[in-house]
N, C-alpha and C positions, 0 to 999 in steps of 0.2 A: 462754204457754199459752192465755191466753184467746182472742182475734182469735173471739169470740162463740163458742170451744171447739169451733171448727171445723165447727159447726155449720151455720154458712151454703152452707159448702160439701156439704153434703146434701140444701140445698134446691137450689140453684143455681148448682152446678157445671158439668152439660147445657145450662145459659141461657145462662152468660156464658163459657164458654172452650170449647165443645166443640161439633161439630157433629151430632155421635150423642151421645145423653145415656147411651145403655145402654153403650155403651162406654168412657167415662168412669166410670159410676155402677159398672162392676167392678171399676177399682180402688179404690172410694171409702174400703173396708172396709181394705186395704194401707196407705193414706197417713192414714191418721185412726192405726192403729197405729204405723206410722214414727214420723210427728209426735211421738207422745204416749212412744215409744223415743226419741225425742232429748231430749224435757225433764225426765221422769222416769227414774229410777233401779231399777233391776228384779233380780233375783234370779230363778233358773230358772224359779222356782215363782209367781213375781209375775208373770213374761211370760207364762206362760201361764194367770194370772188375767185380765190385760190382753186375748188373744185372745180369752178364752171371754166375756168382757164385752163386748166391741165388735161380735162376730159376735150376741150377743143382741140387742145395741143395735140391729144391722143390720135383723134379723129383724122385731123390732117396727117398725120406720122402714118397710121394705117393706110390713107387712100393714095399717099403721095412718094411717102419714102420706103415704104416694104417692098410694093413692086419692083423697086430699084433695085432693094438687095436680094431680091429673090432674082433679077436678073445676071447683079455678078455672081451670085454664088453658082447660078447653072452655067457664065462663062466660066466661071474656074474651073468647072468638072468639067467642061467640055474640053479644056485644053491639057486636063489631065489626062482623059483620055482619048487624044491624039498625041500627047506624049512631050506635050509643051509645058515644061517646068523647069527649066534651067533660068539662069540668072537674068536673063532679058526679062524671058517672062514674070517672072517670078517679082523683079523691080516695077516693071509695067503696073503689075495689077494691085504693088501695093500702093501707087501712086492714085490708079483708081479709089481704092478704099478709102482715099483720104479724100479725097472730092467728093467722098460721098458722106463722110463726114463734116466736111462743108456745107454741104447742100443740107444738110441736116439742122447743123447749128445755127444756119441764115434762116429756117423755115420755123424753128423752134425759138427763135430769139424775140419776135412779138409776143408770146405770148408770156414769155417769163419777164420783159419789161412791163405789161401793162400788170402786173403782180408786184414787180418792187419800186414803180413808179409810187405807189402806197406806202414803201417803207424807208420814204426819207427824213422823217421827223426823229430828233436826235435820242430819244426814249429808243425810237427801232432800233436804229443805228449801234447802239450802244449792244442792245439784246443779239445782235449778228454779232458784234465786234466778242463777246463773250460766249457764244457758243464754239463760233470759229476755233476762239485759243481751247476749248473744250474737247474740240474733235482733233485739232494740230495735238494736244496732250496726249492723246490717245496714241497716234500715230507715229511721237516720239519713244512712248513707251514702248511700242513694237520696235522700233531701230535701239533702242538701248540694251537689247536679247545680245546673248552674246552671238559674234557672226557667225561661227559655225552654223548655230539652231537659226539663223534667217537665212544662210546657202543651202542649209539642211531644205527648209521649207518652200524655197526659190523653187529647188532641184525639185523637189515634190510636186509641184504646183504645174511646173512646165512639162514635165513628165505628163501629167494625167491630163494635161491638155493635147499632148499630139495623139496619146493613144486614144483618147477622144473620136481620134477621128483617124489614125491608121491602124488601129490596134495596138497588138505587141511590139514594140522597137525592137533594135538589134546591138548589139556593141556597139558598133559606130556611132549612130542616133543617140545612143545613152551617154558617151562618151563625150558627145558634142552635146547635148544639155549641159552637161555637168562642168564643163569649161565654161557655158555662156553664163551658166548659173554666176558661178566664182569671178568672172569676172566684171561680170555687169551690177556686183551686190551692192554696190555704192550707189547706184543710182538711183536707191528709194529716197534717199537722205536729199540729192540732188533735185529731186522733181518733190519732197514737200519744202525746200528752202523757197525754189521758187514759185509754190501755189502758194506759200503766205505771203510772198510779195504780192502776189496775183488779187490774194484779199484784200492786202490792205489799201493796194490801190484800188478796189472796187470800197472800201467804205470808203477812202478820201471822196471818190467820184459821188455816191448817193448823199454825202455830206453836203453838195454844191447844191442837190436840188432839181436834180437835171429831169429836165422832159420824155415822154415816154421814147420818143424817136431817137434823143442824145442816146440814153437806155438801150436800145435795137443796139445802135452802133459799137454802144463800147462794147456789148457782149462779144458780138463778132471779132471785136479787137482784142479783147483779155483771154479769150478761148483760144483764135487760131492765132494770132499775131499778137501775142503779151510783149514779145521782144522790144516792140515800139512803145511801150508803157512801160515796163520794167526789167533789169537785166538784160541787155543788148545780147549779152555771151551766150544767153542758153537757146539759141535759136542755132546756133552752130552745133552745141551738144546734145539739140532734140536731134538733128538732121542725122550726129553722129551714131544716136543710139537707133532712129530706124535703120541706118544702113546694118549698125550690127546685127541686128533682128533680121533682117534680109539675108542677109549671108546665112545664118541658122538656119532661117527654111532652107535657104539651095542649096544648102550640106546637106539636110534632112531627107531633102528630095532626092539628092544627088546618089545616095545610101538607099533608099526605098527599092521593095520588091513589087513586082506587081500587084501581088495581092493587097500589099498597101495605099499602094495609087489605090488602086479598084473604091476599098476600103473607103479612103478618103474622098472619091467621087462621088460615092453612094452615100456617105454621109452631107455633103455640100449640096445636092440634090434633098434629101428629107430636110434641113433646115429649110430650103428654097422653097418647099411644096407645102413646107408650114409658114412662111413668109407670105405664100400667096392666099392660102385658106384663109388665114387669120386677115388679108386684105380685104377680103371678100366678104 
């Protein structure tokens, strides 16, 4: 259930898989429902507490948090072109990003407590507890590929995401995926060890019974701060893997032509102008 509560995918659905964001962003409200139909357990009258929660959820997301991201994406163009992307910058705005995924997960977090405030009776519980090991199965079975064919598909994946948005790369940029690829290939195995710790301390917790407000809280805890709930270490290893990711862009940048900037300005602007439409 957790995979950040699906969360991410309302920041970043339109960035990373889609070429229209507004066309994606329409089913977003559909697949956050499904999702949350395959791991919880519903009653007529629950499903359609579930609707009427996520269409609110939505509502607030549109008037409250798009603005926002339509405003960093038009600062990031803007300091693309003034020619500000070097490592400062570049750490700056991803610390931005993640405040705003904050701000995100504190605004979204009422409303998916008063949805599994519903699902503490030990029947629910149980039905999370075995869908969970259903989609963890899944997920295993992708890291059991031999590594090649998951560097192979890494390397593919991050590729078509920066041409996304610079177009063609160059040797250098190819060259630097294809290291970060290989090196970072362990870290799927790394990040679902610790989302099943992350579940199952969310079932121990709905097992107590807790109140919708307990609910608010520990979300914000198991989301952005799991470290104080389980696994101490991997708060050092999340911090180490954005830094790596950071470095890859200001190499990426570091290597980029104008045209690319341009590219990627003018790209960061149509998300933004569809962040706003879709606000509005």
């Amino acid at each position: 259930m957790n995979r950040k509560l699906m969360l991410t995918l309302v920041i970043t659905v339109g960035l990373a898989a889609c070429s229209s964001f507004k066309i994606m962003y329409d089913f977003a409200d559909d697949y956050i429902k499904q999702e949350a139909k395959f791991f919880l357990k519903f009653d007529e009258q629950g499903e359609q507490h579930l609707n009427d929660q996520v269409d609110k959820m939505m509502e607030w997301h549109n008037a409250i948090m798009l603005p926002r991201y339509a405003a960093y994406l038009r600062q990031l163009a803007n300091q693309l072109d003034h020619g500000l992307y070097g490592a400062t910058t570049i750490t700056k705005r991803m610390k931005d990003g993640r405040i705003l995924l904050q701000n995100t997960v504190a605004g979204v977090a009422p409303y998916v407590a008063r949805i599994l405030v519903r699902q503490t009776i030990i029947e629910n519980i149980e039905h999370l507890r075995l869908k969970l090991i259903e989609r963890s199965k899944e997920q295993k079975e992708k890291l059991a590929r031999p590594i090649e064919k998951q560097t192979e598909d890494r390397t593919e994946r991050l590729t078509k995401n920066v041409r996304r948005f610079m177009g063609d790369i160059n040797e250098i940029q190819n060259n630097l995926i294809n290291r970060y690829a290989k090196s970072t290939i362990n870290d799927a195995k790394k990040r679902l060890d610790n989302r099943n710790l992350r579940q199952s301390a969310l079932l121990t917790f709905l097992a107590g019974k807790p109140k919708e407000m307990e609910i608010d809280a520990f979300i914000n805890q198991i989301v952005l701060r799991a470290h104080e709930i389980v696994d101490p270490d991997y708060k050092g290893y999340s911090e180490k893997r954005i830094a790596r990711f950071t470095t890859l862009l200001v190499n990426i940048f570091a290597a980029s032509t104008n045209d690319q900037r341009q590219a990627t300005s003018e790209k960061l602007r149509s998300y933004a102008q569809d962040f706003s439409e879709i606000s509005n």
